[in-house]
N, C-alpha and C positions, 0 to 999 in steps of 0.2 A: 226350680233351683233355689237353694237358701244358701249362703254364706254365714260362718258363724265365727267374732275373734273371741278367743277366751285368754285371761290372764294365766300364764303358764311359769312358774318360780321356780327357779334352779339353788339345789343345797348340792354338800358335796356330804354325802351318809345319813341326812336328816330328812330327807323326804317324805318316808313312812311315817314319819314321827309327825312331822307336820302335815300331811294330809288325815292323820288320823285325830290330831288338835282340832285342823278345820272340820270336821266332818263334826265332833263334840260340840262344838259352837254355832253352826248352822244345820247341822243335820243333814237325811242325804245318804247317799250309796258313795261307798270306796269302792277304786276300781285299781288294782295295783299288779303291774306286770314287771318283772325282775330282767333282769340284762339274764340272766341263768333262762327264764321262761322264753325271753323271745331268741336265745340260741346266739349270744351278740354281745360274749364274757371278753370284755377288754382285758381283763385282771382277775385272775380268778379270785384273788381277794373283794373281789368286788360283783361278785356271782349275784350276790342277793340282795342288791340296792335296787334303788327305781328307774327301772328306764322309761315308764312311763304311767303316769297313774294320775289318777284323778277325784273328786269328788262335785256329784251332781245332787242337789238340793230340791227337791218339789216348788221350795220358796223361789227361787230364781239362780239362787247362787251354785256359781260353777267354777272351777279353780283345776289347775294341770299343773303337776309338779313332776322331777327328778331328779337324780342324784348326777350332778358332773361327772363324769370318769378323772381318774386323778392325772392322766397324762392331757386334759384341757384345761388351761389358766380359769381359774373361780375364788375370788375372796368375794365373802361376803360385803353386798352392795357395788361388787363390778362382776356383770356378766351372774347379777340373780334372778334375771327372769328374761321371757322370752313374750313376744304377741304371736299365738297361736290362732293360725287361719285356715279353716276346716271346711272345704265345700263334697258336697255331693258328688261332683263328675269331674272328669281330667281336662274336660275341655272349658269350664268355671276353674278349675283350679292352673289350670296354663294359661290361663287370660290373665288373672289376677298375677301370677308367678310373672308375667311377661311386662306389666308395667311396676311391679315392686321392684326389680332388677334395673332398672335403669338408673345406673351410677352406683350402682350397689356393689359390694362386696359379696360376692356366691362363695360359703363358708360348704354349702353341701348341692351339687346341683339337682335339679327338680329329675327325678328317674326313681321307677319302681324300686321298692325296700320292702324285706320279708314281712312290715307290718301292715304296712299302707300299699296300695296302688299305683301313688304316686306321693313321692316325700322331700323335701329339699329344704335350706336352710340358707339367708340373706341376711349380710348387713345392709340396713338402706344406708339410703346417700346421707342420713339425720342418724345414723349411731344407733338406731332400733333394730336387735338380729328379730327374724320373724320366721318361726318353723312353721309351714306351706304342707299341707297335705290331702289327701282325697279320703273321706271318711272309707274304713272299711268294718264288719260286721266281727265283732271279735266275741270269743269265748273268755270269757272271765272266770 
């Protein structure tokens, strides 16, 4: 079993834009999935933003970004990024879910989602939201 946290930066329509900056500067595979792709259109003005996307670097560097939906509070430097914690199995990723949650604010509770196996979202008791999920093998 590995556990992995990656820095995860929330824009509200600039995601693309900025993982594709990051990606110019350190190099590396974009990996970009649309709120339209994964079936999960809050707005359909907002069909072709990021709901989740990434870029991973040979060098080490790795970075997760998306676009807010505009019906959740986002200015920029409140509520711009996230600690994304990605394990292999449900029973590593409900261990870890079960002592993050203590005194926490559960913003999404820890239960299967069309992308992941298992997916949830926490404020800890320190003001850090942390998006919690079990890696699954995805088509890009």
């Amino acid at each position: 079993m590995s556990v992995k946290s990656v820095t995860h930066l929330n824009f509200r329509g600039d995601a693309r834009a900025a993982l594709e900056f990051y990606r110019s500067v350190f190099g590396g595979d974009l990996a970009v999935v649309t709120y339209k792709d994964a079936g999960n259109v809050p707005d359909a003005a907002e069909a072709d933003q990021v709901m989740w996307g990434q870029v991973i670097a040979g060098n080490g560097f790795h970075v997760m970004a998306y676009d807010v939906p505009a019906g959740m509070p986002w200015q920029r430097g409140e509520n711009s990024f996230f600690v994304s914690l990605r394990g292999e199995t449900t029973e590593e990723i409900t261990a870890y879910w079960e002592k993050l949650s203590a005194g926490a604010t559960v913003v999404r509770p820890l239960a299967p989602a069309p992308w992941a196996p298992l997916y949830g979202m926490l404020e800890d008791r320190y003001g850090v939201v942390w998006v919690v999920d079990v890696a699954a093998p995805r088509e890009v």
